[in-house]
C-alpha positions as CSV (number, residue, x, y, z in Angstrom):
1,X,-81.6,-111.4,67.5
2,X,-84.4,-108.7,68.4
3,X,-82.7,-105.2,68.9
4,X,-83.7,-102.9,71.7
5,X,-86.0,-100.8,68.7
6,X,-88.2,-103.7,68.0
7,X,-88.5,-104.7,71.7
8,X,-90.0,-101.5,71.8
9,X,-92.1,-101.6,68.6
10,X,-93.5,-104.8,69.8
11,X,-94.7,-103.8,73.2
12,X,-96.6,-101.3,71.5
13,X,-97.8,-103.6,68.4
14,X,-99.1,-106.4,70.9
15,X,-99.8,-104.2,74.4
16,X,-101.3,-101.2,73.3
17,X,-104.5,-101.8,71.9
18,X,-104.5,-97.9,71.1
19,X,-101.3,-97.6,68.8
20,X,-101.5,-96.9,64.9
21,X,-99.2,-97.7,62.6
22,X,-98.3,-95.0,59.9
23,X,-99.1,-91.0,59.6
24,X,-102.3,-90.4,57.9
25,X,-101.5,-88.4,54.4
26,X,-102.7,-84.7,55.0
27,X,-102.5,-81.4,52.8
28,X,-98.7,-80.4,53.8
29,X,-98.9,-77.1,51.2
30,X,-101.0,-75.6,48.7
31,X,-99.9,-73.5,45.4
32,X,-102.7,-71.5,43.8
33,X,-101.5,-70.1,40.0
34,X,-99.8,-71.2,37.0
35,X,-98.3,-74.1,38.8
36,X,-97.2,-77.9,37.4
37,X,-94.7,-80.0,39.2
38,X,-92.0,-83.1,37.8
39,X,-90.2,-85.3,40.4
40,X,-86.7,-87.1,39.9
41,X,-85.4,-89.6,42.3
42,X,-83.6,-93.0,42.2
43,X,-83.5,-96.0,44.5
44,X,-80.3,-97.8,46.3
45,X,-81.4,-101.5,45.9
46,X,-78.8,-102.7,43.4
47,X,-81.7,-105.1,42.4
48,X,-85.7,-106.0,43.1
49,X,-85.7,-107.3,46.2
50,X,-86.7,-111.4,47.1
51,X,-84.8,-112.1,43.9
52,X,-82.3,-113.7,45.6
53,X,-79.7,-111.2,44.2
54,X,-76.9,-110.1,47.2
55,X,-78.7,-108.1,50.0
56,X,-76.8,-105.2,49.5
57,X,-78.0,-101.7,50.0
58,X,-76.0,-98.6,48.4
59,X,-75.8,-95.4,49.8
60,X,-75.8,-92.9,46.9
61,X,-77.7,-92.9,43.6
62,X,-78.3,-90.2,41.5
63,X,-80.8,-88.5,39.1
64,X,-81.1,-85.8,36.5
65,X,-83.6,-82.6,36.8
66,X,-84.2,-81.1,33.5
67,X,-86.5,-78.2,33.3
68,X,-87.3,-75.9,30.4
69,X,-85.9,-72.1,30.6
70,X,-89.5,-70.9,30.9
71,X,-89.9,-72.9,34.4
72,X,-88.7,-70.7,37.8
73,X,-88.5,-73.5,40.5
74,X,-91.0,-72.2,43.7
75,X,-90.7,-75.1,45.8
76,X,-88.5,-78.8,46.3
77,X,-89.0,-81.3,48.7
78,X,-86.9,-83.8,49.0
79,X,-88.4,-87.7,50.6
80,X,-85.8,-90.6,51.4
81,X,-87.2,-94.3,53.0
82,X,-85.8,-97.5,54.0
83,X,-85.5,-100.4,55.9
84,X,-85.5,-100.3,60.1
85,X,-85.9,-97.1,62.3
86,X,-84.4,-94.3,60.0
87,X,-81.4,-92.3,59.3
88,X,-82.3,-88.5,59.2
89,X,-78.6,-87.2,57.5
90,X,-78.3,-87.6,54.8
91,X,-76.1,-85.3,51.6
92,X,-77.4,-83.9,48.3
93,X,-74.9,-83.1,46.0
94,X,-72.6,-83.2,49.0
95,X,-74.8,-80.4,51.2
96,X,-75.5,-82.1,54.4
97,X,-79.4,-82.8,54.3
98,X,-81.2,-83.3,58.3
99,X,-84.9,-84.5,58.2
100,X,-87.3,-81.8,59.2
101,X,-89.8,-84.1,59.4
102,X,-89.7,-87.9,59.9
103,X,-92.6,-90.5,59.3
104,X,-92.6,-94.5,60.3
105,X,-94.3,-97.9,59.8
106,X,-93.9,-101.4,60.0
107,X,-95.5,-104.7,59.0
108,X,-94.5,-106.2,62.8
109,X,-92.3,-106.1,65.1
110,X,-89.1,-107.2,63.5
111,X,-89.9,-105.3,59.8
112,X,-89.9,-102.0,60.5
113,X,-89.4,-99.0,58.2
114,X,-88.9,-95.3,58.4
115,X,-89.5,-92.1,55.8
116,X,-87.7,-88.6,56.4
117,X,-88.8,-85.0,54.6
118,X,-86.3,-82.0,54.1
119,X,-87.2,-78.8,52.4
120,X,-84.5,-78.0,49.7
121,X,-85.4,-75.7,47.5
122,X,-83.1,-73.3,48.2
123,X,-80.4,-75.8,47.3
124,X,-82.4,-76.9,43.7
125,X,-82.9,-73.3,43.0
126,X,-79.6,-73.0,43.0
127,X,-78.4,-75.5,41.4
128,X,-81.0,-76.2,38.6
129,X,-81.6,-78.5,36.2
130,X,-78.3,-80.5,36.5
131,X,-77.7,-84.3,37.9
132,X,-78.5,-84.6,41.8
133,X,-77.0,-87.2,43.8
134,X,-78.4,-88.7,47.3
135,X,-75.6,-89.7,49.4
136,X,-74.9,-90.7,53.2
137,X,-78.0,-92.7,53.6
138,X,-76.7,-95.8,55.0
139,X,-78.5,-98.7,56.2
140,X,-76.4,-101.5,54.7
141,X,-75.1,-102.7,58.7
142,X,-78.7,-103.1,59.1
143,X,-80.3,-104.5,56.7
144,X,-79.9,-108.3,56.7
145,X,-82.9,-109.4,58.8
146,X,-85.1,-108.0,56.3
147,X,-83.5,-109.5,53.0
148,X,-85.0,-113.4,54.1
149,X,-89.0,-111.6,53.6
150,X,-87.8,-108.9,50.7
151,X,-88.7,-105.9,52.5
152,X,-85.0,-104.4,52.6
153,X,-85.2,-101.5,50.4
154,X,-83.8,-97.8,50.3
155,X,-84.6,-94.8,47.9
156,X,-85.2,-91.0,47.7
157,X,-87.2,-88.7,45.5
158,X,-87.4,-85.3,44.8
159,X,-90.6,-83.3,44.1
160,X,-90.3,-79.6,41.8
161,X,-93.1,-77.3,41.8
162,X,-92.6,-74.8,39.2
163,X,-94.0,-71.7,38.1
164,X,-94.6,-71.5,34.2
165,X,-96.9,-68.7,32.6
166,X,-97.9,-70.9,30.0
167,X,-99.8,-73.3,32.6
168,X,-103.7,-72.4,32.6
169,X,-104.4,-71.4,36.4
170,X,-103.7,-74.6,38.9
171,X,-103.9,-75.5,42.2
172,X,-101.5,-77.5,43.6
173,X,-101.9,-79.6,46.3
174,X,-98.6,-81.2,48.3
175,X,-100.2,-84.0,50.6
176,X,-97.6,-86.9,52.4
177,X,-97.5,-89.1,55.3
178,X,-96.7,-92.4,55.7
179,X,-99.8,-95.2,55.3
180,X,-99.5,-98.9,53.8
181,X,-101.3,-101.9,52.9
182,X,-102.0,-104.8,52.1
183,X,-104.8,-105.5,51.8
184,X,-106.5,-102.1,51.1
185,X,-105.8,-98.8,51.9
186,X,-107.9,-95.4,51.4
187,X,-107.0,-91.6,51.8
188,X,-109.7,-89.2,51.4
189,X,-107.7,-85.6,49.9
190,X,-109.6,-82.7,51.0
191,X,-109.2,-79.4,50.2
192,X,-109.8,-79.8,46.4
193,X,-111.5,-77.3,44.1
194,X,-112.5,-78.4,40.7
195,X,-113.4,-76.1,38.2
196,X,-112.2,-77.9,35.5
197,X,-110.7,-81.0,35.0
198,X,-109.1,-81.4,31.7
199,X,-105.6,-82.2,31.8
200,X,-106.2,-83.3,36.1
201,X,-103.6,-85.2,37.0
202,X,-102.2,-87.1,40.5
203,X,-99.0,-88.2,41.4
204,X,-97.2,-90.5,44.3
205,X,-94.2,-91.4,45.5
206,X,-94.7,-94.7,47.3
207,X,-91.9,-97.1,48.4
208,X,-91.6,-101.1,48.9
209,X,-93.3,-101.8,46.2
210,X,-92.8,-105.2,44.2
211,X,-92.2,-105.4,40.1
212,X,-92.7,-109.3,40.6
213,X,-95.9,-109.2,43.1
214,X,-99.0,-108.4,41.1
215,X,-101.8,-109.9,43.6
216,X,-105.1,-108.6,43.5
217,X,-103.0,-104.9,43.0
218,X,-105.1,-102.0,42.2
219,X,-105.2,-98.3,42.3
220,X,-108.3,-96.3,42.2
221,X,-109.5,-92.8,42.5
222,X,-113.3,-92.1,42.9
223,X,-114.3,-96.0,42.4
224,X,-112.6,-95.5,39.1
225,X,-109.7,-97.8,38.5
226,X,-106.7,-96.2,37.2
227,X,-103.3,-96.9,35.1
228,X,-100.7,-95.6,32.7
229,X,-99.7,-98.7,31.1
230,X,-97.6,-100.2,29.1
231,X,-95.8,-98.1,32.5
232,X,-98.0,-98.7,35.3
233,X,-100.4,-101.3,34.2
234,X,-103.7,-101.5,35.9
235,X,-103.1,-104.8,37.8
236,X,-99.1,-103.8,38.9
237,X,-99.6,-99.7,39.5
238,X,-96.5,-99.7,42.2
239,X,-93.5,-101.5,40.0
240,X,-90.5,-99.5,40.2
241,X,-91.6,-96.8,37.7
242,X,-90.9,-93.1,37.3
243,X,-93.6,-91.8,35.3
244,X,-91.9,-88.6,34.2
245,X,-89.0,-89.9,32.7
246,X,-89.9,-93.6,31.9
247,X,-87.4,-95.3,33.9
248,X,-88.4,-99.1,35.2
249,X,-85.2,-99.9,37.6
250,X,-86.5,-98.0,40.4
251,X,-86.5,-100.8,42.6
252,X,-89.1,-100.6,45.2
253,X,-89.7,-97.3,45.0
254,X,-92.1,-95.1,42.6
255,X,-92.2,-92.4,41.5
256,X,-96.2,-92.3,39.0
257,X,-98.6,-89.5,37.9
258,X,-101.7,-90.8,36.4
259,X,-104.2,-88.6,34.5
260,X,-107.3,-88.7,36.3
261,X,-109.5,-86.1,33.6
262,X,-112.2,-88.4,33.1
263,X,-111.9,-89.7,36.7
264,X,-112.8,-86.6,39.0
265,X,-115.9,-84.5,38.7
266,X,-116.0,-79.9,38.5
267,X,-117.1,-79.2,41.8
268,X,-115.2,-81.5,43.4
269,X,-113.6,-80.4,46.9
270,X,-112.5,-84.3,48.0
271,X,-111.2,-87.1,46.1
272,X,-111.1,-91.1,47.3
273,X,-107.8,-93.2,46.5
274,X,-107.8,-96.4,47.2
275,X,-105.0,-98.8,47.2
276,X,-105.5,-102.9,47.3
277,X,-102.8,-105.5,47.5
278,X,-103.4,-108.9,48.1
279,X,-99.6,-109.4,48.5
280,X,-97.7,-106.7,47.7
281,X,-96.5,-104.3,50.7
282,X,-96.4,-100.8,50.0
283,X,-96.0,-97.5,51.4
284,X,-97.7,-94.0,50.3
285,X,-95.1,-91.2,51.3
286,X,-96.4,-88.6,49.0
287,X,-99.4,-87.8,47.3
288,X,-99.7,-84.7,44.7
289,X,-102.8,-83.5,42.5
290,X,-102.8,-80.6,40.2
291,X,-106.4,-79.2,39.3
292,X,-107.7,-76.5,36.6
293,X,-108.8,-73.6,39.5
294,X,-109.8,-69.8,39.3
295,X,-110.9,-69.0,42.9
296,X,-109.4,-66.4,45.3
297,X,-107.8,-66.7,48.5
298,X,-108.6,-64.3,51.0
299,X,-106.3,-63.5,54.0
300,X,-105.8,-60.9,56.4
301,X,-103.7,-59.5,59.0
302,X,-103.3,-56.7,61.5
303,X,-100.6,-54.6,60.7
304,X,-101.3,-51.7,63.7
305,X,-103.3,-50.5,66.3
306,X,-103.6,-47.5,68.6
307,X,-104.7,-47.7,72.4
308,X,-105.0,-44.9,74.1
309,X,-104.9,-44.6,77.9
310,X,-108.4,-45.1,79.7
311,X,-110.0,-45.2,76.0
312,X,-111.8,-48.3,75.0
313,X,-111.9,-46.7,71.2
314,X,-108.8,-48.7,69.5
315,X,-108.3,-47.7,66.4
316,X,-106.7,-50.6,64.1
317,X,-104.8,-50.9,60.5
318,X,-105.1,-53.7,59.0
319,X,-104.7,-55.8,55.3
320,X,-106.4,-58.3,53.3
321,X,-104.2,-60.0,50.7
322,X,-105.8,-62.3,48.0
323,X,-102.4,-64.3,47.7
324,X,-101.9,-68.0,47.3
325,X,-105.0,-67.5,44.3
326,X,-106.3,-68.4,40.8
327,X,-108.8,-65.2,40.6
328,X,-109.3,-61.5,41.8
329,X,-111.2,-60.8,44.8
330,X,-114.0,-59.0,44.5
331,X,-114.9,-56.1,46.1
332,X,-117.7,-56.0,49.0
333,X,-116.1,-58.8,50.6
334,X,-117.3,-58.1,54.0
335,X,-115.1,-58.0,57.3
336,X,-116.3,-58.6,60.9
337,X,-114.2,-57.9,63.6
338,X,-114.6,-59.6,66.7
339,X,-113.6,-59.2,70.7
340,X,-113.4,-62.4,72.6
341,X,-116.7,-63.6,69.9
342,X,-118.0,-60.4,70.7
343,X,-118.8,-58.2,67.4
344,X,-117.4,-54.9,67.6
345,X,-117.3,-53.8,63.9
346,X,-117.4,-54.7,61.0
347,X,-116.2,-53.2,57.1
348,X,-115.8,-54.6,53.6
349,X,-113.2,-54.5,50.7
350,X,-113.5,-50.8,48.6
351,X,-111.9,-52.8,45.3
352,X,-111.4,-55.7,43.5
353,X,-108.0,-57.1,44.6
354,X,-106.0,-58.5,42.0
355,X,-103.9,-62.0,42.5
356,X,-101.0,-61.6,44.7
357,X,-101.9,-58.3,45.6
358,X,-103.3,-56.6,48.5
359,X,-105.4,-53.7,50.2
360,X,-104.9,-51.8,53.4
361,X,-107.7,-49.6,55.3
362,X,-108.3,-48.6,59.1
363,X,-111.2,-48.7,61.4
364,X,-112.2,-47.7,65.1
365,X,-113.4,-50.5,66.8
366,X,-115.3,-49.8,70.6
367,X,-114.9,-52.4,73.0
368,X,-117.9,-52.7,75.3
369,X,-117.4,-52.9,78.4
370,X,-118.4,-56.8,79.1
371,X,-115.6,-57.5,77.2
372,X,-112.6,-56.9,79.7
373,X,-109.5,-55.1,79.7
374,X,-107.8,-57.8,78.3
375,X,-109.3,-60.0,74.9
376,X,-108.5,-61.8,71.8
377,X,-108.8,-59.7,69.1
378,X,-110.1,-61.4,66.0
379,X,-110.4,-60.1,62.5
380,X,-112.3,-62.0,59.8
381,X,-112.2,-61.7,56.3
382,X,-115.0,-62.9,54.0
383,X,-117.3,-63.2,57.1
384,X,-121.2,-61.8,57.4
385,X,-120.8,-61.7,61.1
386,X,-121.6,-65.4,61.8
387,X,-118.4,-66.9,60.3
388,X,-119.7,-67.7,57.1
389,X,-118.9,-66.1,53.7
390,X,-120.2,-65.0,50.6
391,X,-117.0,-65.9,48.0
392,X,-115.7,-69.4,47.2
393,X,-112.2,-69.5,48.1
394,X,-109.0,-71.5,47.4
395,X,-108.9,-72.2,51.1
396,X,-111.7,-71.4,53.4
397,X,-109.7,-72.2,56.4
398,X,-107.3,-69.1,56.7
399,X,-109.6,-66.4,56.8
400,X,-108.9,-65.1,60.6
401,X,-105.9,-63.5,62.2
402,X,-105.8,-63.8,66.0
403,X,-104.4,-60.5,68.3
404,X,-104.3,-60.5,72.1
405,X,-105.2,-56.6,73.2
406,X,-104.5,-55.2,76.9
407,X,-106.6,-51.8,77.1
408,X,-104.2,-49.4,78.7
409,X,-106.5,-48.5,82.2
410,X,-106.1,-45.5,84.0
411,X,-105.9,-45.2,87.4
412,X,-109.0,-44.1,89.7
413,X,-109.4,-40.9,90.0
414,X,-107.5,-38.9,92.8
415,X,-109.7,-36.3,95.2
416,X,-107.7,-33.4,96.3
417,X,-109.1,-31.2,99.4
418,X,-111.3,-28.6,98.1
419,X,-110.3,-24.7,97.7
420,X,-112.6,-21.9,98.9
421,X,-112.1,-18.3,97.7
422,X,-114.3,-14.8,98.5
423,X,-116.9,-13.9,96.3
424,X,-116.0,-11.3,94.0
425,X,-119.1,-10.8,92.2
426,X,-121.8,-13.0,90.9
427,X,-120.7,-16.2,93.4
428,X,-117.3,-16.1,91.0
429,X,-113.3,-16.0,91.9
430,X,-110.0,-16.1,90.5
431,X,-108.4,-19.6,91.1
432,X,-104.6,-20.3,90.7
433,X,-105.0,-23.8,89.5
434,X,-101.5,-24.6,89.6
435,X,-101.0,-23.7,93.0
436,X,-103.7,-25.0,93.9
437,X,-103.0,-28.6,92.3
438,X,-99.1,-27.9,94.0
439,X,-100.2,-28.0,97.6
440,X,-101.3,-31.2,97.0
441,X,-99.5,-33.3,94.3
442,X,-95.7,-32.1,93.8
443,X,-95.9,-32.0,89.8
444,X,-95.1,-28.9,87.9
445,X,-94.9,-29.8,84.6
446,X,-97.2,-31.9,82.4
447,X,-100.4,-31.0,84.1
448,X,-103.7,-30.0,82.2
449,X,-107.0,-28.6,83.5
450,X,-110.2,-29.6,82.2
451,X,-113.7,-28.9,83.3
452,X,-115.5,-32.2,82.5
453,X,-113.9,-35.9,82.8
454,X,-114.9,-36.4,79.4
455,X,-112.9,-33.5,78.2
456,X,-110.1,-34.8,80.5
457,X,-110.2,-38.3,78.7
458,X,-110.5,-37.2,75.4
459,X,-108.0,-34.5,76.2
460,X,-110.2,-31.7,74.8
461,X,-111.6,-28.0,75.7
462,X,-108.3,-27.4,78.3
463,X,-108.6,-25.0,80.8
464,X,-106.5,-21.8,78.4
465,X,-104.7,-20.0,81.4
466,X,-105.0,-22.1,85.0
467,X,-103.1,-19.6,86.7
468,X,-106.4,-17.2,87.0
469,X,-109.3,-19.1,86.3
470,X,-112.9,-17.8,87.1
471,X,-115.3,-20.5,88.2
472,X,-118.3,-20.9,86.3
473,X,-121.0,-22.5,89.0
474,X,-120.5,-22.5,92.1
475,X,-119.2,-25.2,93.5
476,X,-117.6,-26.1,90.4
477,X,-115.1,-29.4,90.1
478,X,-111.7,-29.2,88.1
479,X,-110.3,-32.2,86.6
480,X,-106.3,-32.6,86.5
481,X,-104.2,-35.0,83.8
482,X,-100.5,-35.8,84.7
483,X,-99.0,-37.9,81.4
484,X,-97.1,-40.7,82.4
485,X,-95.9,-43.6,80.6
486,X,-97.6,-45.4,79.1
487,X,-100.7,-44.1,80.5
488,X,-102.0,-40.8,82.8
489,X,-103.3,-40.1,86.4
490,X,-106.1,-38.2,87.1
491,X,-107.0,-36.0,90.0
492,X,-110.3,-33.9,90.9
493,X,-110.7,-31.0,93.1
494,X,-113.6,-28.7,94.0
495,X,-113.6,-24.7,93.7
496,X,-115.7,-23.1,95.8
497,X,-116.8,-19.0,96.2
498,X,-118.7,-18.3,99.6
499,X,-119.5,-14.6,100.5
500,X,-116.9,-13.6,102.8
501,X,-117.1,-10.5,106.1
502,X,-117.3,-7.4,104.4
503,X,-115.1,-4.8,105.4
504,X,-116.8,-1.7,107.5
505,X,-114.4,1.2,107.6
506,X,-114.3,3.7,110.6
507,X,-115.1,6.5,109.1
508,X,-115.9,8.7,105.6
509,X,-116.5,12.5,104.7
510,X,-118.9,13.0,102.0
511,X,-117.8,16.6,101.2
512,X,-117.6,15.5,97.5
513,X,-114.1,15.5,96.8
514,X,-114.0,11.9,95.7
515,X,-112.5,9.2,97.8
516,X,-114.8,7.9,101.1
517,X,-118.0,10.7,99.7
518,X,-120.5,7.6,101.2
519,X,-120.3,5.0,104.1
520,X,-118.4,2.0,101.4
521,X,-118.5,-1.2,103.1
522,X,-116.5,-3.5,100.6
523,X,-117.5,-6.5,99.6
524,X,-121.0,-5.8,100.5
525,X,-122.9,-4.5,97.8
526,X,-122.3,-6.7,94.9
527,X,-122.0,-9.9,97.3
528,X,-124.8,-9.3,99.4
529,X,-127.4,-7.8,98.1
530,X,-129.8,-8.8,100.5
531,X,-128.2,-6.5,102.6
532,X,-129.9,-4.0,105.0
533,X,-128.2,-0.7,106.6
534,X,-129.8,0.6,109.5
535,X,-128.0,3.9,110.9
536,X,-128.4,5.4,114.9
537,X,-127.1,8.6,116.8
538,X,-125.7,9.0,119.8
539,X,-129.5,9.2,121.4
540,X,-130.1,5.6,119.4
541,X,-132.9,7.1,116.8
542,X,-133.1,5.7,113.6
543,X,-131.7,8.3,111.4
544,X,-131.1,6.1,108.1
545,X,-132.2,3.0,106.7
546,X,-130.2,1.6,103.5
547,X,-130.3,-1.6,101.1
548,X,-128.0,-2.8,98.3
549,X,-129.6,0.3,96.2
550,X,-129.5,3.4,99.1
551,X,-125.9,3.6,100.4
552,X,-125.6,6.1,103.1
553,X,-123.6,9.2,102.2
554,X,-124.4,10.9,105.3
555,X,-127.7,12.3,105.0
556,X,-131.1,11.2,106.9
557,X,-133.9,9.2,105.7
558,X,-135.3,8.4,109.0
559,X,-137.3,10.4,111.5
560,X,-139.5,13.9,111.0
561,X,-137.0,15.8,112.8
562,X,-133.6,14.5,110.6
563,X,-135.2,13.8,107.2
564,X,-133.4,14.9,104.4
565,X,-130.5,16.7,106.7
566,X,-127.3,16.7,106.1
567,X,-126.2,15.1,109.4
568,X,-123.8,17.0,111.5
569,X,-119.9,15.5,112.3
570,X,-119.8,13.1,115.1
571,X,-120.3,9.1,115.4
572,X,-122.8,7.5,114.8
573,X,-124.0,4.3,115.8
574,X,-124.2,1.2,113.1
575,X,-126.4,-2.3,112.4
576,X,-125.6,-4.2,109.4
577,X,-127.9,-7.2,108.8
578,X,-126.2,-9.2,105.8
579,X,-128.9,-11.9,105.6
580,X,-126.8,-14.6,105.0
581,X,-127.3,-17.5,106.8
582,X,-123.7,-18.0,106.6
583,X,-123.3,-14.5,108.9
584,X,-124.8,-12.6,112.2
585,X,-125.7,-9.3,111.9
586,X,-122.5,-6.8,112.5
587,X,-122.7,-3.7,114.5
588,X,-120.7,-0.7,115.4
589,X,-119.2,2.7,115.1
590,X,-118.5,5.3,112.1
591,X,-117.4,8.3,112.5
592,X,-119.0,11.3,110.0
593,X,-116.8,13.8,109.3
594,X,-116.7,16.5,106.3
């Protein structure tokens, strides 16, 4: 009877010309140092299967990690297959176990199979090097259609990276997924770096494979064809063999590492496996290599930045780490920072930067203003300014960290109504600032004065005291900043000085006891000094002309008869012409007295 699943499977197998079977294997993690790894696992077929043995399937098995006191566990990743659509819960050493990832494949319709991936090395660094059991993983109510074709099967493995400060300087590479054949089979594993390949070496952990099924079965890497016999002969490399301990019971499963020295090349960044079968069904779940490397890793991040209100200057803290790596950094390794692809600045390493360690600097970048207000913020490390390099790294693909920035913008600035004040010498006043500001906008507190925008935005050159401030031109604008969060407002607002009426007084006595000795108009002779005087008596003769230099102080100028004469007490008759265009002439009556 066809279950639901495989109803499903099939549709897609037969009705979608687009469907692939399997998950390519990929780089899943990289380790960069004085790294090697083992692997332990067992299977739950109590025998090879197709032998015609019972089709039974247990769920537990166990398996012993043994590691040497000099070997700190980094990393373990636990892998458990079978038969049919999956069971993701599973226990080790009775801590419940849920698949983080899951991976599937199947020969048709009706043969099926599934692989899960957990992360545990918290639980294995913990625990150590003791016995681990798998349990939970049940698939024994299941697993009869499969037993008539031999593909019922059920296992789990284990893989331990370990740092050890013996090992030369690796890297590590953790690739999995879930591809099969027959009747051939090839992964391409990028990512590599040869620098020296003495002591190379690859490992798998494959499932379904046959002890008894030996057809045209051959594993090679490069073209080169590969084996570990009497373990893993070159005709039967997927047997139900654990490499690292010797074991030959794991039925249908395996766990192999081959030594691939004289099989990979320094320089290297890709290797070829192929896998051919001309019966045999097998599945590739994991895939490790461990290469002789001494490269760095460059990374970097952005660890602060600083944008200021109406300011397209952000200033930015950042750090490039040389982690994940074999060799130092050098120094010079240039940086290039970029807005929405847009270069605005760029820096370099000061030192050489050890492995695992790090250096932090600063830099103010200016945003132009084709850029926006808000961008993607981009720094690159080990980048000329064309996103290419000048150092060989571990991993070239982890050399940018991404930032989105919103420029704070201020507001327009506000026009207040403009102020005019009286001349008081020199086209200059006294301004309240403050007062002035008040009429308008209702803020007493937090308000600064400047005399150029520029000064206003970079908040420089503030007006000292705005409570009497003496324009310098004439008109003259002030510029106003109110704080605000997170931003400011700003407000503008022109001063202005006109010559305003003097004031003529009625009268003076120029008997030369001080106050009113000579005819003082205020605000006459040191605002309008174009001025002219011109001074009449009763009979309207010109008795006295003045100018900004001749005030009158009640003697005669004018006439043969008055000139030089100290004029007698009466009233006299006045004509001020202020020539101003601003201002008629002004006439009148002042009275002389002594």
């Amino acid at each position: 009877m066809i279950r639901v699943t495989q109803l499903i499977l099939l549709f897609f197998l037969f009705y979608n010309p687009t469907t692939v079977l399997g998950q390519d294997v990929e780089l899943y993690q990289q380790f960069n140092g004085r790294y090697d790894y083992t692997a332990i696992g067992n299977t739950l077929n109590l025998a090879e299967n197709g032998t015609g043995a019972d089709c039974i399937i247990s769920t537990e098995s166990s398996a012993t990690l043994s590691l040497n006191a000099n070997q700190t566990i980094v990393a373990a990743y636990l892998y458990w297959a079978g038969s049919d659509t999956g069971d993701y819960n599973v226990s080790l050493n009775n801590n419940p176990v849920t698949a983080e990832r899951t991976f599937s494949d199947a020969l048709d319709a009706n043969r099926v199979f599934f692989a899960a991936f957990a992360d545990v090395t918290t639980l294995v660094q913990s625990i150590g090097s003791d016995e681990y059991t798998l349990s939970d993983l049940d698939i024994q109510s299941i697993i009869s259609p499969y037993c008539p074709t031999g593909t019922n099967f059920a296992g789990w493995a284990i893989t331990i990276i370990y740092e050890d400060d013996n090992l030369p300087l690796n890297q590590l590479n953790v690739y999995d997924g879930l591809q099969s054949v027959p009747d051939i089979l090839t992964i391409t594993l990028d990512n590599l770096n040869v620098l020296d390949n003495e002591n190379a070496k690859i490992g798998f952990i494959a499932w379904e494979g046959d002890r008894s099924l030996a057809v045209n079965e051959q594993l090679t890497i490069n073209g080169n064809i590969i084996g570990n016999p009497p373990l893993n002969p070159i005709n039967n490399a997927f047997n139900g063999t654990n490499s690292f301990t010797g074991a030959s019971d794991l039925y249908n499963m395996d766990i192999d590492v081959y030594n691939i020295q004289n099989n990979i090349s320094i320089g290297d960044t890709s290797a070829t496996i192929q896998l051919t079968s001309g019966q045999d069904f097998v599945m590739i779940n994991n895939i490790i290599t461990v290469l002789n490397s001494q490269l760095p890793d460059a990374t970097i991040s952005l660890d602060n930045y600083i944008v200021e209100c109406g300011n397209r200057n952000i200033e930015i803290e950042y750090t490039v780490n040389n982690f994940n790596s074999t060799d130092v950094l050098p120094n010079n390794t240039p940086i290039t920072f970029y807005a929405n692809e847009i270069i605005v600045g760029q820096s370099a390493t000061l030192n050489t930067i050890e492995i695992n360690e790090s250096e932090t600097n600063s830099i103010v970048l200016t945003i132009p203003e084709t850029v926006g207000e808000d961008f993607i913020l981009t720094l690159s490390v080990d980048d000329i300014g064309d996103n290419s390099g000048i150092v060989v790294e571990t991993n070239e693909d982890n050399n940018t960290f991404e930032q989105t920035i919103n420029l704070l913008v201020a507001p327009p600035i506000e026009t207040l109504p403009e102020t005019l004040l009286c001349d008081e010498g020199f086209n200059s006043a006294t301004f309240n600032l403050n007062e002035i500001f008040q009429q308008s906008i209702n803020i007493n507190n937090n308000v600064a004065f400047y005399t150029s925008l520029l000064d206003l935005q970079n908040q420089e050159n503030e007006i000292f005291d705005p409570t009497a401030y003496n324009n310098i031109t004439n008109p003259e604008t002030i510029y106003a900043r109110v704080e605000s969060d997170p931003c400011y407002d700003s407000y503008s607002f022109d001063v202005l000085v006109e010559n305003c009426p003097p004031y003529i007084p009625d009268g003076f006595s120029p008997n030369n006891d001080g106050p009113n000795d000579w005819f003082n108009i205020q605000g006459l002779y040191d605002i309008f000094e174009n001025h002219k005087l011109l001074i009449y008596n009763r009979y309207g003769t010109l008795i006295f002309e003045g100018d900004n230099s001749k005030p009158w102080d009640g003697q005669a100028n004018r006439g043969i008869n008055n000139l030089g004469k100290i004029l007698p007490v009466g009233t006299y008759y006045y004509v001020l012409h202020l020539n101003d265009p601003n201002y008629k002439s002004m006439a009148g009556w002042v009275y002389l007295n002594y």
